[in-house]
N, C-alpha and C positions, 0 to 999 in steps of 0.2 A: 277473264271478266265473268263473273258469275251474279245473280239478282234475287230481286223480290219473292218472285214466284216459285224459288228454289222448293224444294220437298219440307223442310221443317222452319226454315229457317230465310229472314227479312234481308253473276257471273257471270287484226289476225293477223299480220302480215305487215310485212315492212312499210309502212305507209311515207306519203311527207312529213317532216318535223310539223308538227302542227305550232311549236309557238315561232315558225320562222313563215307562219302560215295564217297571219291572222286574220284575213281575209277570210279564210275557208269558210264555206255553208255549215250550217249545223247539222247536217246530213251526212256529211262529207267524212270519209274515214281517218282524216287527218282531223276532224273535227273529235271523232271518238275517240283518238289518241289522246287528245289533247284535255278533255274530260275525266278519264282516266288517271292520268299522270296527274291530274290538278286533284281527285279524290281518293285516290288509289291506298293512302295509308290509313285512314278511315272508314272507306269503306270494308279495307280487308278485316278488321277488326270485329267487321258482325257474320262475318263467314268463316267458323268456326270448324262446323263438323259439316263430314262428308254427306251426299244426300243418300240417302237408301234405296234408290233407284241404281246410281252408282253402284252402290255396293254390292247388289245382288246383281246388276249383270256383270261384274267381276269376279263373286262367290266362282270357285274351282279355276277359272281361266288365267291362264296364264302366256308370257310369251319370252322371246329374245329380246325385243323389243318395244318398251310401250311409251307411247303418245298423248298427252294431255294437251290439246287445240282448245286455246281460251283459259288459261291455269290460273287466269287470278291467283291468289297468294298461295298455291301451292295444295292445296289440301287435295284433292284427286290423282294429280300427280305423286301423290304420298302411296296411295293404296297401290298404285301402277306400280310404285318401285321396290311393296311387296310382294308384287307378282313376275317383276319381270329382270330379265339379268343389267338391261341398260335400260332407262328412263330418260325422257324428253319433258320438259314446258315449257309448253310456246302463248305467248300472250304479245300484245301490240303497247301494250303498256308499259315502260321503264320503271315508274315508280309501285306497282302491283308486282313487277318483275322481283324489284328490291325487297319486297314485302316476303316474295316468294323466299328467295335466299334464306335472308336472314333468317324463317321460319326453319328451313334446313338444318341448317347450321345448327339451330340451336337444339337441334333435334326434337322437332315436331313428328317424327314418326316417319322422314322420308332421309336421303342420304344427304352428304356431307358439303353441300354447295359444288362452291367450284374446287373444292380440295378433292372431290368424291367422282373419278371418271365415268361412274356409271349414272351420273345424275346429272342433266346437264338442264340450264335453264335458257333461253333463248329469245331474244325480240323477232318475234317476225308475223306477216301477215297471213292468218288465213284462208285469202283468195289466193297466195302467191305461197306457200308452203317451201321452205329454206332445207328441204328437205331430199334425202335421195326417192327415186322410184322403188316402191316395193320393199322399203324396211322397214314398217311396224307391223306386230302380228298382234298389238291390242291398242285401242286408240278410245279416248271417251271426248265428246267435241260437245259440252253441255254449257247451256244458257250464253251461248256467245255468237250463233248463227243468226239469230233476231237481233243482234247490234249492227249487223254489215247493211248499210243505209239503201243499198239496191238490192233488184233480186237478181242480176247480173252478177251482182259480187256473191250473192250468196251461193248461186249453182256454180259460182265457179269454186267457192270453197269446199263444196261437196263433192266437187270432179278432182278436185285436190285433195282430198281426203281417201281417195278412190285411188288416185295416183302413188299416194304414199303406201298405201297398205298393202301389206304382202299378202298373198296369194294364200287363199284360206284363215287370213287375219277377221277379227271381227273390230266392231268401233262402235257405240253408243252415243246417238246425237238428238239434241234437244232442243227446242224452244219454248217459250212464252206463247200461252193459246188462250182465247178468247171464251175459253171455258173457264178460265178462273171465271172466281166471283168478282175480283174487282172490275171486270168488262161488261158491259151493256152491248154485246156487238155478237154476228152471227159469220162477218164474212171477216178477210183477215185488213188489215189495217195501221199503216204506222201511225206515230205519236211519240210523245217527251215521256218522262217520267222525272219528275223532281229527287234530288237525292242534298238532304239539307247538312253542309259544313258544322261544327262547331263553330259556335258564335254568329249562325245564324244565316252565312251566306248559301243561296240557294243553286243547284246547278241542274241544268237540264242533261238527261239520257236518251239517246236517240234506242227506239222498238224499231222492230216490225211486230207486229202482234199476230198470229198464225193463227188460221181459222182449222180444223184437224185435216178436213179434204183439202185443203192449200199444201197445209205443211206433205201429207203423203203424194201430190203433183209434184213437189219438188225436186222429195227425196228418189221416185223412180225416176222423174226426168234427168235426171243430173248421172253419170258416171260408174255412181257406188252402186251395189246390188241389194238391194230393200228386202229385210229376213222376214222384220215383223215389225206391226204400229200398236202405240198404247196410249192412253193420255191418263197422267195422274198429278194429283197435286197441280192443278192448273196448266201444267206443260205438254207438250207435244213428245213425243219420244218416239224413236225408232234404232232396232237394233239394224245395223246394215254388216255388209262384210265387203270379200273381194273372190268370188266367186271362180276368177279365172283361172 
């Protein structure tokens, strides 16, 4: 899941079925799922190209390795499986999942779906990472930590990100910060975001909106090792690794 606030351009974990869920809070990560899977082939369609924040903490790096937490339709996970000998995406989304595929396949510039062992795409959450300890040595985890509806889920997806990454791995993780301009706000804050259908139906997005000292509290409090902060393009970023 990749968004709005991306660098040029208008993106965890196994959750409950959200449509066997319909109860669920709009907050709720089964809520996200379920937002998702209902927008997911429309939205992919305006998330084109990689961001350049991406791409320059990739420029030289490479791994065994690599990780895309939050892949939306695949396009970061593309550059990863330029750089590394096996490839992961992970998203909570089914229908962003299919998106992903299919982009594969048809050769968008990453490997060969599920025909391609080194390319592998996956449902899973996040907070709960479907993943061994200590097997990716590059990981990018962008515009997807601001959808996780707690900040409970969120450090726990950072201590999971910490948990997966190999030992002298690096990871790139981002959020939506209140330095955009479309914000009026100083401290961090969630909120909806509307995302409108073809033909008019309207659908809500669950934020958190990251104020930049919020978002660097989290990133040290949490697991992973904190290299460096930056904010560009309205986002939050931070290179982290795994130190140990």
């Amino acid at each position: 899941m990749t968004d709005e606030p991306e660098a040029p351009d208008t993106d965890s974990g196994r959750s409950d079925d959200a449509d066997a869920c319909p109860s669920a809070a709009p907050d709720s990560r089964a809520s996200v799922r379920a937002t998702y899977d209902r927008i997911g082939s429309h939205f992919a369609k305006t998330r084109a190209n990689p961001w350049p924040e991406v791409e320059e903490f990739l420029a030289g790096r490479s791994g065994a390795v690599g990780l895309d937490v939050g892949c939306g339709n695949g396009r970061h996970t593309e550059l990863l499986a330029e750089r590394c000998d096996r490839t992961v995406g992970l998203d909570v989304s089914r229908e962003l999942l299919a998106v992903a595929r299919e982009r594969a396949v048809d050769g968008g510039g990453g490997g060969g779906g599920d025909a391609d062992p080194t390319y592998a795409l996956v449902q899973g959450d996040a907070a709960r990472l479907p993943l061994a300890t200590d097997c990716a040595d590059l990981a990018v985890y962008v515009a997807t930590l601001h959808h996780l509806p707690t900040r409970a889920g969120r450090l726990a997806s950072l201590d999971e990100l910490a948990r997966v990454l190999a030992p002298g791995g690096r990871a790139l993780v981002s959020a939506w910060s209140t330095t955009h301009d479309r914000f009026d706000a100083d401290a961090g804050f969630d909120t909806t975001v509307d995302w409108t259908l073809p033909g008019g139906e309207v659908v809500d997005r669950f934020y958190h909106i990251y104020d930049p000292e919020e978002f660097r509290t989290d990133v040290t409090g949490s697991a992973i090792d904190a290299l460096s902060f930056e904010v560009s393009s309205g986002n939050c970023y931070a290179v982290v690794g795994n130190e140990r």
